[in-house]
mmCIF file of the N, C-alpha and C atoms, coordinates in Angstrom:
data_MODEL
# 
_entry.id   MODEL 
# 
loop_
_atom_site.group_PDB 
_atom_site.id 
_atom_site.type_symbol 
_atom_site.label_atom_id 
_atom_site.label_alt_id 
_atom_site.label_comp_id 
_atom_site.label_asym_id 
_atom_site.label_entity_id 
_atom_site.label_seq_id 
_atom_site.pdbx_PDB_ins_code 
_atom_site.Cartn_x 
_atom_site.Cartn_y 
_atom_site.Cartn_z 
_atom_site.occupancy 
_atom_site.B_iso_or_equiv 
_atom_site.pdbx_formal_charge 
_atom_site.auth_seq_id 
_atom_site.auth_comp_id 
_atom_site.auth_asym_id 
_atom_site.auth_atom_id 
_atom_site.pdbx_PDB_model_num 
ATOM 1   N N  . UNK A 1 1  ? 87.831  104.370 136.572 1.00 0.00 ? 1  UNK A N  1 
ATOM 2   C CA . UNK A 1 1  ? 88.673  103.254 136.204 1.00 0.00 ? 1  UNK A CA 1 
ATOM 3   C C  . UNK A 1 1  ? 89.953  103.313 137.036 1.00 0.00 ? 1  UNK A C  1 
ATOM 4   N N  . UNK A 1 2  ? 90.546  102.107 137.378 1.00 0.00 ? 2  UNK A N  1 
ATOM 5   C CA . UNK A 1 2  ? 91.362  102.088 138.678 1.00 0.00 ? 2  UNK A CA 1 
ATOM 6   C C  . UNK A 1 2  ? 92.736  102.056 137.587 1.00 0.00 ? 2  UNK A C  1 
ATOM 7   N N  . UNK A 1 3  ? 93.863  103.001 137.840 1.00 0.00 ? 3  UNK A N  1 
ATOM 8   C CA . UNK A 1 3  ? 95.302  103.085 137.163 1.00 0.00 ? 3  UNK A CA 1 
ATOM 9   C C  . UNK A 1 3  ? 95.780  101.894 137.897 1.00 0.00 ? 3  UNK A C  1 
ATOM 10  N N  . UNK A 1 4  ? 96.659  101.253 136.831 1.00 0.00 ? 4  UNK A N  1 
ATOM 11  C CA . UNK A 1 4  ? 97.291  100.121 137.113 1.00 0.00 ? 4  UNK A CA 1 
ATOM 12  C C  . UNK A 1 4  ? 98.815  100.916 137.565 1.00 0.00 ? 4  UNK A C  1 
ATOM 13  N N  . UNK A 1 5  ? 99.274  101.583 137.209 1.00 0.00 ? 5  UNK A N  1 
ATOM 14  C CA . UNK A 1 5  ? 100.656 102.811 137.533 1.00 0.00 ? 5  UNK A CA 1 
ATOM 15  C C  . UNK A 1 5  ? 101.315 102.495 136.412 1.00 0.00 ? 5  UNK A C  1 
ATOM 16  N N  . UNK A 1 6  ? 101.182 101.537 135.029 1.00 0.00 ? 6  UNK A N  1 
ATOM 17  C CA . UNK A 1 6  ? 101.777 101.020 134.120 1.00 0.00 ? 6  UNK A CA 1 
ATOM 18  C C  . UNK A 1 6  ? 101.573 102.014 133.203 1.00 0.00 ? 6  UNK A C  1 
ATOM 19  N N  . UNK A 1 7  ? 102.044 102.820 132.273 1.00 0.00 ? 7  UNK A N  1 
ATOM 20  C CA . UNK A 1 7  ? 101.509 103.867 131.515 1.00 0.00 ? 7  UNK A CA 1 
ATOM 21  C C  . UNK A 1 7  ? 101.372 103.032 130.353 1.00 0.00 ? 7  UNK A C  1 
ATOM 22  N N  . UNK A 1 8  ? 100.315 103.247 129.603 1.00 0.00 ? 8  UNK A N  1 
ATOM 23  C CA . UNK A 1 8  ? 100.039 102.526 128.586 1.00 0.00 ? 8  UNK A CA 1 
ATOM 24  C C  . UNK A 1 8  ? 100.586 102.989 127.239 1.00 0.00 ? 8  UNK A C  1 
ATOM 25  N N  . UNK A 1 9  ? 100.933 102.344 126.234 1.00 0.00 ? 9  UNK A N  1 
ATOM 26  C CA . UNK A 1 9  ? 101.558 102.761 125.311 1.00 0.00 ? 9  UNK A CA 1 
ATOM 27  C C  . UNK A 1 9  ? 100.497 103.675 123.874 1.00 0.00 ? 9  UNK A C  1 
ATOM 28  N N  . UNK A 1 10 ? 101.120 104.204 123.946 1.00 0.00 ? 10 UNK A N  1 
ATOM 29  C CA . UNK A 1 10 ? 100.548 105.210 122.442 1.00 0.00 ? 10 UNK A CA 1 
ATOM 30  C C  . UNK A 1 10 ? 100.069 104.336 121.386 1.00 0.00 ? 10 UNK A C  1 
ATOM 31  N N  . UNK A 1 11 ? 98.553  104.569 120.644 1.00 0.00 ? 11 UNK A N  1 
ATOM 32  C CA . UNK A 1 11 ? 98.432  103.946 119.493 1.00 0.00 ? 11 UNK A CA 1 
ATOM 33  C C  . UNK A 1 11 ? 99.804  103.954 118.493 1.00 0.00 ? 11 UNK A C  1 
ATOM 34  N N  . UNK A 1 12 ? 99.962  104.910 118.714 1.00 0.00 ? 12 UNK A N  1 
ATOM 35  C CA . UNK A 1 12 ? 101.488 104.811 117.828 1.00 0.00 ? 12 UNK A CA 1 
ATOM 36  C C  . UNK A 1 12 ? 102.121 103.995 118.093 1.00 0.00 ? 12 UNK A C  1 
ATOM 37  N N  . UNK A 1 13 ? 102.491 103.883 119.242 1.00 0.00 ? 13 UNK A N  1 
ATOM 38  C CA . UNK A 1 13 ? 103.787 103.248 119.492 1.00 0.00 ? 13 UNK A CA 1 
ATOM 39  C C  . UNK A 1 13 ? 103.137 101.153 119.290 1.00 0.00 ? 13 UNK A C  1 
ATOM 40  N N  . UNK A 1 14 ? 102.122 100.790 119.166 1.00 0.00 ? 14 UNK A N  1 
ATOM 41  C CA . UNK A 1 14 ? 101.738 99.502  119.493 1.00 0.00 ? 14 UNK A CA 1 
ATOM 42  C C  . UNK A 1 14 ? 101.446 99.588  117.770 1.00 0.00 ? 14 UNK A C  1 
ATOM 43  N N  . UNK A 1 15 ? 100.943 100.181 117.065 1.00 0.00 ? 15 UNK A N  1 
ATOM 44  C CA . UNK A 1 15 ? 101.031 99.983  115.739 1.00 0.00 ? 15 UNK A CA 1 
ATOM 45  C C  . UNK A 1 15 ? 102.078 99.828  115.186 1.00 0.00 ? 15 UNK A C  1 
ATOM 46  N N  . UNK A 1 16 ? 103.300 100.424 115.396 1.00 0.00 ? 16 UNK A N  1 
ATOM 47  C CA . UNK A 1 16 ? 104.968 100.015 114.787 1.00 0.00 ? 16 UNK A CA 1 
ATOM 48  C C  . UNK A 1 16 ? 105.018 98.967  115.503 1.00 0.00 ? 16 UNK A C  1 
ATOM 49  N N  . UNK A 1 17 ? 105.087 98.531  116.589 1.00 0.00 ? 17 UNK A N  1 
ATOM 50  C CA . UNK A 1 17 ? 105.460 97.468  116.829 1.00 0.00 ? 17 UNK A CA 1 
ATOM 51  C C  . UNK A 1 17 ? 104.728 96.227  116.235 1.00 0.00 ? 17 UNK A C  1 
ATOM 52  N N  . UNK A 1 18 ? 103.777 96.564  116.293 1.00 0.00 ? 18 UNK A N  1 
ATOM 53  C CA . UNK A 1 18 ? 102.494 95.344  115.567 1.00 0.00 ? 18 UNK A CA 1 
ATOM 54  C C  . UNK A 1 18 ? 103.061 95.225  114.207 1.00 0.00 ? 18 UNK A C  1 
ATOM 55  N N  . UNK A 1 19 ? 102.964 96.630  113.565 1.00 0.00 ? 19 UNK A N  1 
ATOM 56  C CA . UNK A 1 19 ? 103.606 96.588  111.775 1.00 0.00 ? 19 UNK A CA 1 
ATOM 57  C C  . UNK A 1 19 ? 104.960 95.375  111.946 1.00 0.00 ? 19 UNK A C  1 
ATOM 58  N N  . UNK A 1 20 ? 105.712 95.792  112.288 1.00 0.00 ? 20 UNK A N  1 
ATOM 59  C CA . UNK A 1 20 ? 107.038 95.496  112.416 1.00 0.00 ? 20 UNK A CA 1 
ATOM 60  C C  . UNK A 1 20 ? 107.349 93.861  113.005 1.00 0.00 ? 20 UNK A C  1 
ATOM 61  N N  . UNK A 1 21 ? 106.537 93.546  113.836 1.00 0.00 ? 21 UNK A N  1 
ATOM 62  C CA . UNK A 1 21 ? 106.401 91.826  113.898 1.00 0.00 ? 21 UNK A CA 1 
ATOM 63  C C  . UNK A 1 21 ? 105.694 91.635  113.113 1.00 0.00 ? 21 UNK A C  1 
ATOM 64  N N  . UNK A 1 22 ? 104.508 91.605  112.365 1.00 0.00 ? 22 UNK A N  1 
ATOM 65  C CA . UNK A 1 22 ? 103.886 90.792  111.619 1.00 0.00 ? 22 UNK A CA 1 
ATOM 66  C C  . UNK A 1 22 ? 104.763 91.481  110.200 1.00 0.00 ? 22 UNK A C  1 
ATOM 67  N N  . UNK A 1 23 ? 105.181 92.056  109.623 1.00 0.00 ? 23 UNK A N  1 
ATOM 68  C CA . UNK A 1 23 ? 105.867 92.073  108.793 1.00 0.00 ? 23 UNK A CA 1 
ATOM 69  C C  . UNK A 1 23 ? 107.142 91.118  108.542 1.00 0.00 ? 23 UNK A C  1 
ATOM 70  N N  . UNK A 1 24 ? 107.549 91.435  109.498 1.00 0.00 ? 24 UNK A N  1 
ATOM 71  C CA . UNK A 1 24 ? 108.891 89.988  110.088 1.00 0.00 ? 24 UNK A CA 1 
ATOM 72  C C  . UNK A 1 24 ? 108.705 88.657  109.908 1.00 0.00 ? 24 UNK A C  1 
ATOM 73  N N  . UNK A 1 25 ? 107.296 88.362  110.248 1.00 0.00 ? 25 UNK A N  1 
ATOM 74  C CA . UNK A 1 25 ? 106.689 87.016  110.639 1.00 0.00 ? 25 UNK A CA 1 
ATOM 75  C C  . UNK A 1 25 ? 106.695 86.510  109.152 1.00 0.00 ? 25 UNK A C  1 
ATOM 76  N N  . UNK A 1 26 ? 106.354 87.426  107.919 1.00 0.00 ? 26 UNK A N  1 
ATOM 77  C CA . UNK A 1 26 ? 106.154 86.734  106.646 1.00 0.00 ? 26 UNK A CA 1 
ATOM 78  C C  . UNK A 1 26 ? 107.604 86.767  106.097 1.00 0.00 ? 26 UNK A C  1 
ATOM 79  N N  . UNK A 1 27 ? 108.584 87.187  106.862 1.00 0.00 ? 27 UNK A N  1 
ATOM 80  C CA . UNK A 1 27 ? 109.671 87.386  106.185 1.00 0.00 ? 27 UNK A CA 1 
ATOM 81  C C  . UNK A 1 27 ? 109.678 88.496  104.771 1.00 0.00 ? 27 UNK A C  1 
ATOM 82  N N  . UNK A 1 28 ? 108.737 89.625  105.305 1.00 0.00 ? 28 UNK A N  1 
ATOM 83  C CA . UNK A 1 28 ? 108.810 90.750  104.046 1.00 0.00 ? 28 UNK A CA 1 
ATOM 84  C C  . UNK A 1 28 ? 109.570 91.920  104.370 1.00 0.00 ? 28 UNK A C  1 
ATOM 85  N N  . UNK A 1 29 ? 110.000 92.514  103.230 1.00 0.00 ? 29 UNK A N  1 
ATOM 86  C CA . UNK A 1 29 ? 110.637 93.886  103.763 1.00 0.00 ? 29 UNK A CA 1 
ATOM 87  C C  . UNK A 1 29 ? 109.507 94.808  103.890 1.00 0.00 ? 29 UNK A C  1 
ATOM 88  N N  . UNK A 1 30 ? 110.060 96.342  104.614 1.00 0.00 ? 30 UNK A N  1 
ATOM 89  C CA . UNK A 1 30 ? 108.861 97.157  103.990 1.00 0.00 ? 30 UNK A CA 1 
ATOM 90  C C  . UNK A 1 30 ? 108.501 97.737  102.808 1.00 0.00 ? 30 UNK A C  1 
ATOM 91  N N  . UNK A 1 31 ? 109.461 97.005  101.706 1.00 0.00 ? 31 UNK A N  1 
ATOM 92  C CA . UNK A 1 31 ? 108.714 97.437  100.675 1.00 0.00 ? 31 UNK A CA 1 
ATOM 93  C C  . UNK A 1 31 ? 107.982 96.824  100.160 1.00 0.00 ? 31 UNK A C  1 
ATOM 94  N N  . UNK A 1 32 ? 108.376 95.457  100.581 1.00 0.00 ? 32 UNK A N  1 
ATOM 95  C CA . UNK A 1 32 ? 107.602 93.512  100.119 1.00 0.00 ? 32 UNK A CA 1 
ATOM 96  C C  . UNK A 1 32 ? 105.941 94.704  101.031 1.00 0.00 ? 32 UNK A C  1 
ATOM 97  N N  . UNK A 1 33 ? 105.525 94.898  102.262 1.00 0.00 ? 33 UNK A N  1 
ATOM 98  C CA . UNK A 1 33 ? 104.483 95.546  102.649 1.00 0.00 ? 33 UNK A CA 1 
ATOM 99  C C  . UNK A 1 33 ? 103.896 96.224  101.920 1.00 0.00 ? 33 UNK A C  1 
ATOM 100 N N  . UNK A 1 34 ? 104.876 97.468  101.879 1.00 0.00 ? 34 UNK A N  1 
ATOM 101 C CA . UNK A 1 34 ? 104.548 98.629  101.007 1.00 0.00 ? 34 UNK A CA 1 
ATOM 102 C C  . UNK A 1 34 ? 103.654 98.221  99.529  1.00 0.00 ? 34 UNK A C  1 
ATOM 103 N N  . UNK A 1 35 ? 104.516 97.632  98.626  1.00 0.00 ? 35 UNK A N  1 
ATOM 104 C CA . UNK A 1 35 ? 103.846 97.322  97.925  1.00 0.00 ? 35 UNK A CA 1 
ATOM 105 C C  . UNK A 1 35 ? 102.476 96.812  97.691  1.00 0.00 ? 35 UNK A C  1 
ATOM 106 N N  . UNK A 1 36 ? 102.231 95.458  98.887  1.00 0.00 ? 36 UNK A N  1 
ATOM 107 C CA . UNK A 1 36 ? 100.919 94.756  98.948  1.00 0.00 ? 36 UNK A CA 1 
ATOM 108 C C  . UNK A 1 36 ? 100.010 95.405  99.317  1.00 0.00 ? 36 UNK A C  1 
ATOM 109 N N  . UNK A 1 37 ? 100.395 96.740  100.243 1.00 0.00 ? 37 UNK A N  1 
ATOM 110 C CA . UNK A 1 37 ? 99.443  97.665  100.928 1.00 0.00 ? 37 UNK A CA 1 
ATOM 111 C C  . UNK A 1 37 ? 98.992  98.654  99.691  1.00 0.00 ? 37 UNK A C  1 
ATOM 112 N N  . UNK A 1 38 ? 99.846  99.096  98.558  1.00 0.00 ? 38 UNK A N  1 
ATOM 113 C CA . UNK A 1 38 ? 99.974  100.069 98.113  1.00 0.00 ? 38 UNK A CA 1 
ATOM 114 C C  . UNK A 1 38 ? 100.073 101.271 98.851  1.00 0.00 ? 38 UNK A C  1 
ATOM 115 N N  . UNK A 1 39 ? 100.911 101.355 99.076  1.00 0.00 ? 39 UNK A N  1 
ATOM 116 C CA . UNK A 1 39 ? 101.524 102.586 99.617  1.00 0.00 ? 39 UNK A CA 1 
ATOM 117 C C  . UNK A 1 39 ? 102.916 102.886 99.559  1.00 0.00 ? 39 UNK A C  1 
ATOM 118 N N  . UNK A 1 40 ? 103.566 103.616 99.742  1.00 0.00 ? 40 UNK A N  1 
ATOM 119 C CA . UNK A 1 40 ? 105.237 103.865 99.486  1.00 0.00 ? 40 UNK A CA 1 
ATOM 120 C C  . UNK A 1 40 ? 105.822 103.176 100.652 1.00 0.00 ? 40 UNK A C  1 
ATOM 121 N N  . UNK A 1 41 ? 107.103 103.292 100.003 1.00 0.00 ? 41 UNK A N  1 
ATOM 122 C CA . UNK A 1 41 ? 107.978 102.184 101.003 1.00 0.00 ? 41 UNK A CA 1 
ATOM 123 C C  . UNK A 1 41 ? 108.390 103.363 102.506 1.00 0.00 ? 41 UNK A C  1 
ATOM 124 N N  . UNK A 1 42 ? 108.889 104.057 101.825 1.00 0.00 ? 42 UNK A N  1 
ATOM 125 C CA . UNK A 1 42 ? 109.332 105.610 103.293 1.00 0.00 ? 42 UNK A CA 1 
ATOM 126 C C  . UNK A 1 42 ? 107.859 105.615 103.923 1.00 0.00 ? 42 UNK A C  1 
ATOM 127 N N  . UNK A 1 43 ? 106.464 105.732 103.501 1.00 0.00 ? 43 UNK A N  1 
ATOM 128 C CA . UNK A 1 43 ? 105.427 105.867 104.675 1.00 0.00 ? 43 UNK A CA 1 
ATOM 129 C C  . UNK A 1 43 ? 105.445 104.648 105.657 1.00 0.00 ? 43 UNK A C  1 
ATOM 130 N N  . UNK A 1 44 ? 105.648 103.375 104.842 1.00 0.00 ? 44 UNK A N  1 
ATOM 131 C CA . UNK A 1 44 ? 105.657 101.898 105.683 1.00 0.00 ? 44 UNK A CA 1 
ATOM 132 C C  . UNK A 1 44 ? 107.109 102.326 107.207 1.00 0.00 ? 44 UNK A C  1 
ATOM 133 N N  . UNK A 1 45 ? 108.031 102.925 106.526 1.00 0.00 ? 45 UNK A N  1 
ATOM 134 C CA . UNK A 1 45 ? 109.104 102.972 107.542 1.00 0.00 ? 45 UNK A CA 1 
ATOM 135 C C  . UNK A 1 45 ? 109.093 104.804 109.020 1.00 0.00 ? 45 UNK A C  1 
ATOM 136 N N  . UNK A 1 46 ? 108.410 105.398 107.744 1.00 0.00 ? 46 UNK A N  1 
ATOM 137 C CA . UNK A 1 46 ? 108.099 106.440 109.052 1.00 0.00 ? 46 UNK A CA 1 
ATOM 138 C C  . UNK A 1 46 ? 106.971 105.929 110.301 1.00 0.00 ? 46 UNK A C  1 
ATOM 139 N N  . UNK A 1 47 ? 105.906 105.448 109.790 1.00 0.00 ? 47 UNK A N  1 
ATOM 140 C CA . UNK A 1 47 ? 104.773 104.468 110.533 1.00 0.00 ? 47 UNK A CA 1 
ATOM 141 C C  . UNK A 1 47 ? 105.991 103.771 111.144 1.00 0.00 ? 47 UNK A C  1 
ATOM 142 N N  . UNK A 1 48 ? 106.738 102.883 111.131 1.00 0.00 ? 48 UNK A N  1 
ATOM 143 C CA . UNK A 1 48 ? 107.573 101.835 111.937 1.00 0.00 ? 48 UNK A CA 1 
ATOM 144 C C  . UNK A 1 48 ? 108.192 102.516 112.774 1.00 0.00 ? 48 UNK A C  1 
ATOM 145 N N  . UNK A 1 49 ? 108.787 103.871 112.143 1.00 0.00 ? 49 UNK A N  1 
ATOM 146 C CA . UNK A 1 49 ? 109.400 104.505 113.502 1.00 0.00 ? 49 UNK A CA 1 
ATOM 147 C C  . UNK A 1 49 ? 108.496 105.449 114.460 1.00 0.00 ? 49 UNK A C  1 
ATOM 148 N N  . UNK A 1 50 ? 107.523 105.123 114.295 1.00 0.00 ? 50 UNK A N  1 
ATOM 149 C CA . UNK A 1 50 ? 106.456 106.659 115.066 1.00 0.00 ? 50 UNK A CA 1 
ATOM 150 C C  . UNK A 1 50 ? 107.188 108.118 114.563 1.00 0.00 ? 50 UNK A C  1 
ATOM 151 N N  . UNK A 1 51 ? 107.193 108.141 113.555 1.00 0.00 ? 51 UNK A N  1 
ATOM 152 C CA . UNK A 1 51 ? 107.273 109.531 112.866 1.00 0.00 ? 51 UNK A CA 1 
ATOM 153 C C  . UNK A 1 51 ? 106.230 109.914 112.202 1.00 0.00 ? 51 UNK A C  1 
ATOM 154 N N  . UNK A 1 52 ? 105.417 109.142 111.590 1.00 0.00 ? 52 UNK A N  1 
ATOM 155 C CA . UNK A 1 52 ? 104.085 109.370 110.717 1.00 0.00 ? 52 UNK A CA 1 
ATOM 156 C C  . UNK A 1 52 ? 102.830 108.916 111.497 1.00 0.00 ? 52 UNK A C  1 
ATOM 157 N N  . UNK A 1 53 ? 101.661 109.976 111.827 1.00 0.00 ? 53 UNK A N  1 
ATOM 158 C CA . UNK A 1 53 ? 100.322 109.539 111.896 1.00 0.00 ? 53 UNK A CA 1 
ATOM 159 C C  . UNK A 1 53 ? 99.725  108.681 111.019 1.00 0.00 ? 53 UNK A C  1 
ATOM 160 N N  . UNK A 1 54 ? 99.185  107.755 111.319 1.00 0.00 ? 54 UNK A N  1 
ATOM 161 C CA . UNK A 1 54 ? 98.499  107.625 110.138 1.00 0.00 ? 54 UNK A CA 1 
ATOM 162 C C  . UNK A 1 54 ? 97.158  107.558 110.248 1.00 0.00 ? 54 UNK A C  1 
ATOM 163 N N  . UNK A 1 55 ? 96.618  107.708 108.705 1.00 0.00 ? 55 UNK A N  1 
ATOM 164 C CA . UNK A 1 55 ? 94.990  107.501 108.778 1.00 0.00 ? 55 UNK A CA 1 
ATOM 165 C C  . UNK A 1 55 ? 94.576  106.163 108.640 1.00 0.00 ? 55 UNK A C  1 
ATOM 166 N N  . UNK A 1 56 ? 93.609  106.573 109.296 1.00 0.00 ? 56 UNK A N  1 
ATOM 167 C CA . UNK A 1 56 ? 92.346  104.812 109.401 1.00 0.00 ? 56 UNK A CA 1 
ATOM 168 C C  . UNK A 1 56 ? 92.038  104.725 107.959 1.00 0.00 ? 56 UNK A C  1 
ATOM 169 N N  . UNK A 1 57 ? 92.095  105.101 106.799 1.00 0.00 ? 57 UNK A N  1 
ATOM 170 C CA . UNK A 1 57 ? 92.417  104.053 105.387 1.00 0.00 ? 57 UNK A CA 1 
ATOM 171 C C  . UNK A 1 57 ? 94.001  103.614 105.432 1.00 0.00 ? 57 UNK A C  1 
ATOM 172 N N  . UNK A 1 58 ? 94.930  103.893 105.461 1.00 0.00 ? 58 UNK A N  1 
ATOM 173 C CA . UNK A 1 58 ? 96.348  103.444 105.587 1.00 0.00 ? 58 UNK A CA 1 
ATOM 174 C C  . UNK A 1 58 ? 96.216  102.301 106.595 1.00 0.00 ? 58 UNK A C  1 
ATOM 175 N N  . UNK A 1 59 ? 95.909  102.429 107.505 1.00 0.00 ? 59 UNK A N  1 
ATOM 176 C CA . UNK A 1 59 ? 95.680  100.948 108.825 1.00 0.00 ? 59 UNK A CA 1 
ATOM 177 C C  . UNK A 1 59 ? 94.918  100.298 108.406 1.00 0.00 ? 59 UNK A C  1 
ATOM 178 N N  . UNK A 1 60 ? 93.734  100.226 107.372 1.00 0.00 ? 60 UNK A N  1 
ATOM 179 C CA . UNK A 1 60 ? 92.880  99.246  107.231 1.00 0.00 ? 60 UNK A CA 1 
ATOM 180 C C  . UNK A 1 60 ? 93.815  98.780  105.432 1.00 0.00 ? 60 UNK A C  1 
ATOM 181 N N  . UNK A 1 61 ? 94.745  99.288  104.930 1.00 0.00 ? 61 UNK A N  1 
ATOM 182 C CA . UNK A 1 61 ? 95.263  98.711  103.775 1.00 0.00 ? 61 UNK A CA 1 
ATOM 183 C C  . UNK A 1 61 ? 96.396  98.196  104.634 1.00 0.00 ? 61 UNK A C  1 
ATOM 184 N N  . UNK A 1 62 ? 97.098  98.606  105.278 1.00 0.00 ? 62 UNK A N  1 
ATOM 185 C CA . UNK A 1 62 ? 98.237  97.664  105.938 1.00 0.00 ? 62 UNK A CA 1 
ATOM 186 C C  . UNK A 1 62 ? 97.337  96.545  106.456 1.00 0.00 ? 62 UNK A C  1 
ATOM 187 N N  . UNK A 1 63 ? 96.509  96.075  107.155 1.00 0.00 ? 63 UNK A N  1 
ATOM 188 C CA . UNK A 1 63 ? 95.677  95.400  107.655 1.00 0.00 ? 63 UNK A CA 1 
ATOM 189 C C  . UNK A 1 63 ? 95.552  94.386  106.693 1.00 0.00 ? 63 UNK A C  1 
ATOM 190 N N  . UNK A 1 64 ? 95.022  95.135  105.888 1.00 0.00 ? 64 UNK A N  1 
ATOM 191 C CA . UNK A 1 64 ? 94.156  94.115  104.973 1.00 0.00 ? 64 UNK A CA 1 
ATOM 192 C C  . UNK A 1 64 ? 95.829  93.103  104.017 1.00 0.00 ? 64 UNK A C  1 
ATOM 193 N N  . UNK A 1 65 ? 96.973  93.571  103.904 1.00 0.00 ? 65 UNK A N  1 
ATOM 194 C CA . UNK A 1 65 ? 98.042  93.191  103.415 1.00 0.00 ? 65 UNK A CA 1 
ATOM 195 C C  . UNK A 1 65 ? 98.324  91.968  104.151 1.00 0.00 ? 65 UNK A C  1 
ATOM 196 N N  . UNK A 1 66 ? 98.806  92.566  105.248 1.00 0.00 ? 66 UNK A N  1 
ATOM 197 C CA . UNK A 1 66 ? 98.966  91.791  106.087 1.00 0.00 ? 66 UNK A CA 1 
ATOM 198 C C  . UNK A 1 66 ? 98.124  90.535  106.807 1.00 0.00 ? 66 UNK A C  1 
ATOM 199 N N  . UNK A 1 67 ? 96.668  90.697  106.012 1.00 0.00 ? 67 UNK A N  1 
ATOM 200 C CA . UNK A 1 67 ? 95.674  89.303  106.172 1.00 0.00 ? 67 UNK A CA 1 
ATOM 201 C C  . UNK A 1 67 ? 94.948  89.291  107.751 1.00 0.00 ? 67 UNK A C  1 
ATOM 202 N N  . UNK A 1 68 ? 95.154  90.528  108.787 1.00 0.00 ? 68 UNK A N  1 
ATOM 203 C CA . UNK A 1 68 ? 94.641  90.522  109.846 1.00 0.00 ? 68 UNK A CA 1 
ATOM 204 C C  . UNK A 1 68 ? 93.666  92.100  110.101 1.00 0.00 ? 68 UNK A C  1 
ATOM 205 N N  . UNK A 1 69 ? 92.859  91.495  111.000 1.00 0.00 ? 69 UNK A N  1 
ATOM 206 C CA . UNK A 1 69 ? 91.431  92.783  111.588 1.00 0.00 ? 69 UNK A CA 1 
ATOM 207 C C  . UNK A 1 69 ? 92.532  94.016  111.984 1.00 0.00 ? 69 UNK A C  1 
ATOM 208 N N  . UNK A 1 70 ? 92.072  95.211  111.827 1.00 0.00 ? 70 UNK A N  1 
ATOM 209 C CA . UNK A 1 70 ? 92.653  96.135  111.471 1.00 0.00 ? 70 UNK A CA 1 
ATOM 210 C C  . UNK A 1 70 ? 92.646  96.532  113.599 1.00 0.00 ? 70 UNK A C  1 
ATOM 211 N N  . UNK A 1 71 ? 91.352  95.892  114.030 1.00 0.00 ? 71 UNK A N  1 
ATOM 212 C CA . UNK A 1 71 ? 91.912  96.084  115.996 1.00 0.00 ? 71 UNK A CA 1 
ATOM 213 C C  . UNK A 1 71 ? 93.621  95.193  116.151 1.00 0.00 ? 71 UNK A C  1 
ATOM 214 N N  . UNK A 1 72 ? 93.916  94.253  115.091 1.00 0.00 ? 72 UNK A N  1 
ATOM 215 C CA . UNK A 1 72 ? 94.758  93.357  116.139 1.00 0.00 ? 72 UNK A CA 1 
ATOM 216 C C  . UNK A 1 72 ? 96.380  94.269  115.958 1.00 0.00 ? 72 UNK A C  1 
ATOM 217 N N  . UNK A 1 73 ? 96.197  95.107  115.238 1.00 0.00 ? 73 UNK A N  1 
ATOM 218 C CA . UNK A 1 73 ? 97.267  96.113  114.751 1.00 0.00 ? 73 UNK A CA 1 
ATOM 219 C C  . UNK A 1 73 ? 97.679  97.582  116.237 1.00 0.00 ? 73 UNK A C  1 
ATOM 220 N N  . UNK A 1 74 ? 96.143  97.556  116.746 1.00 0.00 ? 74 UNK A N  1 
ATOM 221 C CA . UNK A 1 74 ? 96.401  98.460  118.007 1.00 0.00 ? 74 UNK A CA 1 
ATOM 222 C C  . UNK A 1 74 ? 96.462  97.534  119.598 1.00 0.00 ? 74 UNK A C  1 
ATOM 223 N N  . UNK A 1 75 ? 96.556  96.108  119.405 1.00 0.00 ? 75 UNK A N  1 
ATOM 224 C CA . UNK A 1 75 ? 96.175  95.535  120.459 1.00 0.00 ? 75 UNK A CA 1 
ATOM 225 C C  . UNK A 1 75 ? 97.742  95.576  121.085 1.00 0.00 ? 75 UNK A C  1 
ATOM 226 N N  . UNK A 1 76 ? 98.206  95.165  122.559 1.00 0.00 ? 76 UNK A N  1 
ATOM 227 C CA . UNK A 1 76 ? 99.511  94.450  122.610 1.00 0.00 ? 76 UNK A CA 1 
ATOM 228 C C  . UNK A 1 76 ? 99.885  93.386  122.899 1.00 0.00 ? 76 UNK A C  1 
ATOM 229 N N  . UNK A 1 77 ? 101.163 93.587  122.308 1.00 0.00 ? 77 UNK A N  1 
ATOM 230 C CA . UNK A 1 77 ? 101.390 92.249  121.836 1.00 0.00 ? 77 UNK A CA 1 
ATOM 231 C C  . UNK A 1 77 ? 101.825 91.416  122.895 1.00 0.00 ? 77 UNK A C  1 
ATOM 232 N N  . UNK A 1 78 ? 101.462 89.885  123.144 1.00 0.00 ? 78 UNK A N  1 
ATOM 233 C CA . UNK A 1 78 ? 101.532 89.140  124.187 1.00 0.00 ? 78 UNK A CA 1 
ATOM 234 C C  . UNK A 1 78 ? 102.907 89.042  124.190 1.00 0.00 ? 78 UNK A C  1 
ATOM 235 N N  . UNK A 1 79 ? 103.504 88.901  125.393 1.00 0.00 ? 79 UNK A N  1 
ATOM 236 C CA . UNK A 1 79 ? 104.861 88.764  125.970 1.00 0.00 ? 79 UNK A CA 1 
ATOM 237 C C  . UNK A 1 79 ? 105.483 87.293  125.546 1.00 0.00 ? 79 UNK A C  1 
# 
């Protein structure tokens, strides 16, 4: 596969950002998230800052909160 020289960003790092606009977009906090996800409000904000791994059940309940496929959470985001 041919390097573009662009380093690509960390699942981490494209999942906070993904969390963090579509959270915005509904006008929720992370606890307005937290809650719908069930999960605590501090995991919603360590995930936002790339401090927390998370597991593929946590991404598919943020996912599912948030009303979108649990790929469009690792995709990036169009400019």
């Amino acid at each position: 596969m041919k390097s573009t020289g662009i380093p690509a960003k960390s699942a981490r790092a494209l999942v906070a950002v993904n969390l963090v606009a579509l959270r915005r977009s509904r006008g929720w906090t992370q606890e307005d998230l937290a809650f719908e996800a069930g999960l605590h409000r501090t995991f919603v904000g360590h995930v936002e800052r790339q401090a927390r791994n998370i597991a593929l059940d946590n991404l598919e309940r943020l996912a599912k909160a948030l009303g979108v496929d649990v790929y469009q959470l690792l995709m990036p985001r169009e400019r």
